[in-house]
N, C-alpha and C positions, 0 to 999 in steps of 0.2 A: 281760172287761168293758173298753171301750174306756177310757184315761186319758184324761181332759180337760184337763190337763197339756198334751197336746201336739195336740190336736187343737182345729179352730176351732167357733165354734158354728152354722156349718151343718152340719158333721157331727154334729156330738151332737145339735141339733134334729132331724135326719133319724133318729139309731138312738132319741130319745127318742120318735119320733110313728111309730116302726116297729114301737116295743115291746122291743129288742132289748136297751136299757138304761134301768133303770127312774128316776125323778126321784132315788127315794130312794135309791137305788146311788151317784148322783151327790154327792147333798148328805151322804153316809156317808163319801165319799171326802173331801170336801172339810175335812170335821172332823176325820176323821184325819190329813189335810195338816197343818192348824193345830195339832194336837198335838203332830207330831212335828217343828216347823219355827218356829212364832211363839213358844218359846220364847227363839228365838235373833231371832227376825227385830222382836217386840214390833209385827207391822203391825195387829194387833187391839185396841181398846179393849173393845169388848162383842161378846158372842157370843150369839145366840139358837137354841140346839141344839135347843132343844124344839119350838120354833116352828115352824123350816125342815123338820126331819120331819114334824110335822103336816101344812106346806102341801108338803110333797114329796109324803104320800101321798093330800092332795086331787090334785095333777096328776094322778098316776098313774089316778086314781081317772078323774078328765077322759078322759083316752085310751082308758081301756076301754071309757069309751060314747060314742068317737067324736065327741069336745070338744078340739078341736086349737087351740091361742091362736095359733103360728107359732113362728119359731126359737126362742124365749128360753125355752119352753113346758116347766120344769122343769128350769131351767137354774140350777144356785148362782149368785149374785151376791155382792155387798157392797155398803153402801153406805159413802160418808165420812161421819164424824160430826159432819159440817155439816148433814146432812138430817134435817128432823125425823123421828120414825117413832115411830106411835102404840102409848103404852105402852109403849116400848123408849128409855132413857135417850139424851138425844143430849147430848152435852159439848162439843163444838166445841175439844176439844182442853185446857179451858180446867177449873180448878181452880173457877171462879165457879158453871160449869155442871154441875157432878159428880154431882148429883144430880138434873138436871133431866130429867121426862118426858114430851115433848108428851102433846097428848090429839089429835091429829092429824097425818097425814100429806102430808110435801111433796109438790108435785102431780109431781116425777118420781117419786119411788117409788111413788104410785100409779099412773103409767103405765104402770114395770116391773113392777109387780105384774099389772096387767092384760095385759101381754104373754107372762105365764107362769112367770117368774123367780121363783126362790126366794131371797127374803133370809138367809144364812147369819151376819151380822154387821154389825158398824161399823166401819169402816178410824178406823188415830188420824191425828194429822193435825199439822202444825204448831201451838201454841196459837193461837185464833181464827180461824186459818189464815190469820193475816197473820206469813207468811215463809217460806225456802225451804230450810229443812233438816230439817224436823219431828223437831229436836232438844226432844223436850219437856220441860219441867222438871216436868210433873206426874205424866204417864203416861211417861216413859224414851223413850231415844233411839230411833227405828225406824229399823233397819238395811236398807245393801243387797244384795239376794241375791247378787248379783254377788262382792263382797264384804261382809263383815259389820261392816268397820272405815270402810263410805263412807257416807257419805250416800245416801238414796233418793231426796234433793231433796225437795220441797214447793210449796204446804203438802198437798197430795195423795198424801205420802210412805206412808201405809201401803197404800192404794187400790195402788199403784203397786207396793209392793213384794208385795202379796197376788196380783197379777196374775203377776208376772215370777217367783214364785217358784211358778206352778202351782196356787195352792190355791183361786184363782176364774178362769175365760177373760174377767169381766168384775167391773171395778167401777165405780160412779159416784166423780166428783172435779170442785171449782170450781176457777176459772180468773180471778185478780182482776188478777194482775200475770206469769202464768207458769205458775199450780200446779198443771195439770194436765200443760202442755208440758215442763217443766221436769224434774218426777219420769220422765216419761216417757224422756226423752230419758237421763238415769243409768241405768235401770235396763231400756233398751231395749227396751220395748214401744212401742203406738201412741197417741196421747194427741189428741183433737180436743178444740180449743175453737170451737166455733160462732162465727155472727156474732150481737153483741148482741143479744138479744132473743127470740131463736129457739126454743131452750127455756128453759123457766117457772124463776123462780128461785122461785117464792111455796110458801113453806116452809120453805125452806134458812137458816140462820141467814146475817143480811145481814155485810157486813165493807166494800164499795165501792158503792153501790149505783148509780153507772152505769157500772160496768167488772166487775162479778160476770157470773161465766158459769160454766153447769152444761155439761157435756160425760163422756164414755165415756172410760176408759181398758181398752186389750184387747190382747190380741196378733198381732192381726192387723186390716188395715186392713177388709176386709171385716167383719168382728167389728164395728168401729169405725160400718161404715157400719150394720149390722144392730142396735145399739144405738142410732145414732142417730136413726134410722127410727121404736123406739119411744119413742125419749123425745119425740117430734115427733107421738104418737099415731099412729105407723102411717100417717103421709099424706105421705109422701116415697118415692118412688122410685129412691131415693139408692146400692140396692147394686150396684154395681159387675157387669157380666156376666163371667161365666167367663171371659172373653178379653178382653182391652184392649190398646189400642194407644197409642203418643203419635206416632201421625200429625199433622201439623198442628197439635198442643199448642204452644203459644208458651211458654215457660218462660224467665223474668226473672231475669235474672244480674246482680245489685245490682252495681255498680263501686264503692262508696261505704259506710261505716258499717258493714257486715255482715261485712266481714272484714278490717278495719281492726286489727284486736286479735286473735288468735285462735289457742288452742294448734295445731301446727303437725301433730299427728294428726289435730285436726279439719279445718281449713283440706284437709288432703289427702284426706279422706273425701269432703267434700261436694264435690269438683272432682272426684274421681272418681262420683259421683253426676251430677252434671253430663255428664259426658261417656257414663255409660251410658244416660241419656237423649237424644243426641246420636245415639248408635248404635241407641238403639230410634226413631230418626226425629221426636226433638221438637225445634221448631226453639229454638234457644238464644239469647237476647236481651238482650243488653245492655242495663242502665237504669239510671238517674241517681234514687235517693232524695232522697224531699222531708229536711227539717232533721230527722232523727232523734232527735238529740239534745236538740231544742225535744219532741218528740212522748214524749222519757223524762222529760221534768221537768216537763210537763204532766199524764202520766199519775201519776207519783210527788205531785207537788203534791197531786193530786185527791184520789189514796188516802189521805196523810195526811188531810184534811179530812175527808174522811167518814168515815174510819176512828175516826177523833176522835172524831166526832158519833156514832154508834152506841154506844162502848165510853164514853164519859163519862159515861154514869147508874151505872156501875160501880164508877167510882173510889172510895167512900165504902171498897173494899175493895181498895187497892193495894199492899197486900202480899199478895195473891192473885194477882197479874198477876204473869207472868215479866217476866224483867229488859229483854230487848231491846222487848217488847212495850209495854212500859210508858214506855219509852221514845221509842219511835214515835208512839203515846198523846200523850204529853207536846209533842213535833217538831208533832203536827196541832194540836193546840188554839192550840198560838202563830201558825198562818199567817193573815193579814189576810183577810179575806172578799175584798179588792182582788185579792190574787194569788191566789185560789182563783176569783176570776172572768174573769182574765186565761189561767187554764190554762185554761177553758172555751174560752176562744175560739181560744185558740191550737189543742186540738183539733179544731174546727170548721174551720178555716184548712187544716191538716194532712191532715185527712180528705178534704178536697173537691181537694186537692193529690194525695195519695193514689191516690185513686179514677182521676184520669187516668191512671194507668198502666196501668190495664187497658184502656186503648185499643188497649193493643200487645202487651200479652201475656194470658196466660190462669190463670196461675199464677209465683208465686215463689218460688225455690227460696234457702234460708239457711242457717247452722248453728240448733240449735235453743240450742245456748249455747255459748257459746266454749270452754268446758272440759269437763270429762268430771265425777266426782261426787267430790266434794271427801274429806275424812276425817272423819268424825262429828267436831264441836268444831273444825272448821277455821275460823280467824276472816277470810286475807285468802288471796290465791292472785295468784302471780307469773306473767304471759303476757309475753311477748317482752320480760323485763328488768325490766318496769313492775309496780309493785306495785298491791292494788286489792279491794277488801270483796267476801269471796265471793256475798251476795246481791246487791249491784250487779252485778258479772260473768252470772252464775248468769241474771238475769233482763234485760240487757241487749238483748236481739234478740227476747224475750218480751213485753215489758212494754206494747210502742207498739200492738203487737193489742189490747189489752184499752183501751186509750184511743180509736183509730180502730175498734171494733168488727169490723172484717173477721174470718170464720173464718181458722183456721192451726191446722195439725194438725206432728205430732213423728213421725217415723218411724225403726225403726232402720236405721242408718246405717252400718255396720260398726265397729271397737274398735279403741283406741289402743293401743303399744303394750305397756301396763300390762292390757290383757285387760278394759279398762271400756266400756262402749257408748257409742256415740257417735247423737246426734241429728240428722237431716236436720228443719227446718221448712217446710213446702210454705201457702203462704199465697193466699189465692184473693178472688176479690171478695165484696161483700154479699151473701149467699143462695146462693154461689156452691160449698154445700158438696161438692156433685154434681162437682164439677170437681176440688176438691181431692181427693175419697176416686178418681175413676177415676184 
């Protein structure tokens, strides 16, 4: 039987609609992964073992009379336990939610459902999944496979580490400040975050509600585009042909902000990315960034504010809330509706600022974080001398996508040299995800 482990899910879709390997073979493997592995790794909050065989041996059931959905068509997934899913507890990471069970499901998991996938689980996730270490204080810390002493990063930390450590090719993860790029880039899979709006958030428990974005984490970019495809209902044409080129690609070489700060493995990774793209023929282009630094404290402004507003019917139980969270909590309720209306516009300003640069190029290329994945319980992380909060770091070159909504995907990137993966960020215009995944 072929591992899934190591292979993407156009081949498993092809032995899955060949017959060669059965759904349930698949989703058998996948439970035995988790047995013998999220002991140590904790990337699982709930498991639905009964369930996923059930719907493994409806697929099965599908393909013997010639009921083919396309690649995902009995494929294990996961989701994060941001997404509702009917009947099936969803916690959001969070002690408040521990027992809570929609009575419906968010419209990507019915998308993936409709695309063939079988739901194997819930990835844990940061609490509320506002932050970047999915260090939980209710459900324990989720480890990286890479190492078990690092962080998986966040808040999409188990999604991420279920993927890279082989026991799904695919999970869903949101993306408010970072957390899907973010995890991704530690634990060196592929991590897309769409452009705003793109796929449906209605479902998903809210945390930013104009900088929340659902997006695929996979291992491979193809994967990546093949998840995206369904989470868009199957109306993109998004995957990538067998063969690609970066003839004529213009790829934007930021001078400015992007590598201002930055451990000196990564710094050497992405300039060597850089230059392998140079020699597969894309043209490499120098560009001048708008005020980065306005487009971080715009987008951080914003999240406290709303992050606020969502979690405030809450508080009446604040000794439920972990520490840093409560905290945060606390940071958004204080800010003036004045400076929560001045980020808006400063986004706005930024955006359309932004946006001119794809007049010249076609994509750009960045680290996806200055550092590699910190050590479970790391509180601050030293780059060139300077001291500095490993989620400020962490989500620094992260964070301005989710305020200017453009997609930016995470790709690996090659490894420091402590053997930890390292993030390439490929950032592309509005709609423009066709561009970013070829």
């Amino acid at each position: 039987m072929t591992d899934h482990r190591t292979s993407n899910l156009q081949t498993i879709g092809a032995l899955v609609r060949a017959g060669s390997v059965s759904s349930r073979e698949l989703v058998e493997e996948s439970l035995r992964k988790i047995k013998q592995l999220d002991g140590r790794l904790n990337a699982f909050i709930t498991l639905d073992a009964d369930g996923a065989l059930a719907a493994a041996d409806e697929r099965d059931a599908e393909i013997a009379r010639g009921a083919y959905r396309g690649l995902l068509h009995g494929i294990p997934i996961a989701h994060k336990d941001l997404m509702r899913t009917k009947g099936i507890r969803t916690t959001a990471g969070a002690k408040i939610f521990a027992n809570y069970t929609p009575k419906t499901d968010a419209e990507v998991v019915t998308l993936l459902y409709l695309a063939g996938s079988v739901m194997i689980g819930k990835t844990g996730l940061h609490e509320f999944a506002y932050g970047v270490t999915s260090n939980n204080p209710h459900f324990g810390a989720i480890r990286n496979p890479w190492d078990l002493t690092r962080s998986p990063g966040g808040s999409s930390g188990g999604s991420a580490a279920a993927v890279a450590a082989g026991i799904v090719p695919m999970s869903t993860g949101t993306d408010t400040g970072g957390s899907i790029r973010v995890p991704a880039s530690f634990c060196g899979i592929v991590g897309l975050k769409p452009t705003f709006g793109r796929v449906s958030t209605r479902g998903v428990l809210p945390l930013g509600a104009t900088q929340d974005h659902v997006g695929p984490l996979t291992r491979t970019v193809r994967d990546a585009a093949i998840a995206f495809n369904a989470l868009m209902g199957g109306n993109t044409s998004y995957i990538p042909k067998p063969y690609v080129d970066l003839k004529n690609i213009r790829i934007g070489w930021p001078q400015n902000f992007f590598f201002d700060a930055v451990q000196e493995d990564v710094r050497t990774a992405i300039y060597v990315a850089l230059k392998t793209a140079a020699d597969r023929e894309g043209r490499i282009v120098e560009v001048q960034m708008p005020d980065m630094q306005a487009v971080r404290w715009a987008a951080f402004t914003t999240l406290l504010s709303e992050a606020a507003h969502v979690l405030k019917p809450y508080l009446s139980r604040r000794e439920d809330f972990g520490e840093d969270v409560r905290k945060m909590v606390d940071e958004g309720l204080a800010i003036p509706a004045v400076e929560y209306l001045e980020a808006q516009n400063t986004r706005r300003k930024l955006r359309r600022q932004f946006a001119k640069l794809f007049d010249d190029v076609d994509c750009i290329f960045t680290p996806t974080t200055p550092i590699t994945a910190p050590l479970i319980g790391q509180k601050d992380v030293t780059i060139n001398g300077v001291e500095e909060e490993v989620r400020a770091a962490a989500t620094r070159f992260t964070r301005g996508m989710n305020a200017l909504g453009f997609p930016a995907m995470s790709i690996p990137c090659g490894f420091s040299a402590e053997g930890l993966p390292i993030g390439l960020q490929l950032i592309g215009n509005a709609g423009r995800e066709d561009v970013v995944l070829h």
